[in-house]
MIMI-149909 format. One record per residue: residue number from 1; residue in one letter; x, y, z of N, C-alpha, C, O, CB in turn. Coordinates in steps of 0.1 Angstrom, whole numbers. Glycine has a CB too. Example, Ala and Ser with C-alpha at 12.3 -4.5 7.8 and 13.67 -1.06 7.14 Angstrom:
2
1;A;132;-57;78;123;-45;78;132;-33;78;142;-33;85;113;-45;90
2;S;128;-22;71;137;-11;71;129;0;79;134;11;80;141;-6;57
This chain:
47
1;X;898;1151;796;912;1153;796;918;1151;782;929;1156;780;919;1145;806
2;X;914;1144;772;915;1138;761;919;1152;752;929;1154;747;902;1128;757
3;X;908;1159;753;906;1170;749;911;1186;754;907;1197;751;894;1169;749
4;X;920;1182;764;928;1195;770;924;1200;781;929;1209;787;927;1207;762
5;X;910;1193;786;907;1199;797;914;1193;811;916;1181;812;892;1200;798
6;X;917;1202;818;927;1198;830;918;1190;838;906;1188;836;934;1210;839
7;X;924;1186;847;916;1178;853;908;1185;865;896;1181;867;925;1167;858
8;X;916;1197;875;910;1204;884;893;1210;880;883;1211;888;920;1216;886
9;X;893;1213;864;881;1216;857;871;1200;862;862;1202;870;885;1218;837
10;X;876;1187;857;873;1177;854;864;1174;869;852;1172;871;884;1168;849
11;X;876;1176;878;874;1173;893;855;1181;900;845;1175;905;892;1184;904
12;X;858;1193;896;850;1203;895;833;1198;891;823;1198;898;858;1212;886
13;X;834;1195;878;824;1194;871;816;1177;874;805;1173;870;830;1197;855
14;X;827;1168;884;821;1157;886;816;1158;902;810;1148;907;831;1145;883
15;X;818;1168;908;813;1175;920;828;1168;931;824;1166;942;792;1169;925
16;X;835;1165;930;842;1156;941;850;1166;949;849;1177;945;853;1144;934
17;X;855;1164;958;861;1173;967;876;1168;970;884;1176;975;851;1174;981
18;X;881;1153;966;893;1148;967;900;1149;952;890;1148;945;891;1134;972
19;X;909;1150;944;913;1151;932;914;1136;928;911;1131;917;926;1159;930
20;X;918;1128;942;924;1111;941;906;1105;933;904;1097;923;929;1102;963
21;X;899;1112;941;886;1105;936;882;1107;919;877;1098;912;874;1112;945
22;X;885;1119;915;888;1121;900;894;1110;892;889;1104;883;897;1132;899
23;X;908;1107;897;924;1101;894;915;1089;888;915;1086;876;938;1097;908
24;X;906;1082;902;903;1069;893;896;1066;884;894;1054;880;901;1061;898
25;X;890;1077;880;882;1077;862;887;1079;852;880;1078;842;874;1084;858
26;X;902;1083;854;910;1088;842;916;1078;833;921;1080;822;921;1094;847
27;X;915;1065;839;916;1051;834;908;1049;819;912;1046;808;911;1040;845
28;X;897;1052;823;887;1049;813;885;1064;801;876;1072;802;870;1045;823
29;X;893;1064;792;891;1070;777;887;1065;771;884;1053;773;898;1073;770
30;X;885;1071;760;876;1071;749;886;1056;736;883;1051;725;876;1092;743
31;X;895;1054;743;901;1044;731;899;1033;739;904;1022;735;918;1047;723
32;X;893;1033;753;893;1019;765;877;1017;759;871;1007;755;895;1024;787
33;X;872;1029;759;852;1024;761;855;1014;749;852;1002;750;835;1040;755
34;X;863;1020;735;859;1014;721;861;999;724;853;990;721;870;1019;708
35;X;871;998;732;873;982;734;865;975;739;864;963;735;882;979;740
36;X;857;980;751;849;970;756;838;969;750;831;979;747;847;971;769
37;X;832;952;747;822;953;746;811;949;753;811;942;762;822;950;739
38;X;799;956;748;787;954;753;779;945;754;775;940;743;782;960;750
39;X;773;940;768;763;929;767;752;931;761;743;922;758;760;924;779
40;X;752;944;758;734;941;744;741;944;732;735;951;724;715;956;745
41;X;757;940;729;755;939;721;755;922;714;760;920;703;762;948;718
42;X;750;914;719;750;901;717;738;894;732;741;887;741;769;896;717
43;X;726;899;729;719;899;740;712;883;743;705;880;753;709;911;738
44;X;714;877;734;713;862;732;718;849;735;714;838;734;713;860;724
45;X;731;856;740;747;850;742;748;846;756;759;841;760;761;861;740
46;X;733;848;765;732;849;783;740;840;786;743;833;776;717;847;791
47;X;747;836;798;744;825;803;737;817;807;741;806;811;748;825;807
């Protein structure tokens, strides 16, 4: 969606048959992934 594609495309291509079920991946872009970080990236840090 970041990139213009609508979401009915989006809905489509993730196979779902509800749009709501789409809705709740729309949370996670591309400026959210950057933020989180990764447990391998510090893979020593276990508890």
């Amino acid at each position: 969606m970041e990139e213009g594609t609508d979401i009915y495309t989006i809905k489509r291509w993730m196979g779902h048959t509800a749009l709501v079920t789409t809705g709740r991946y729309m949370h996670v872009t591309a400026e959210h992934l950057a933020r989180v970080k990764s447990p391998l990236d510090h893979p020593y840090n276990a508890a």
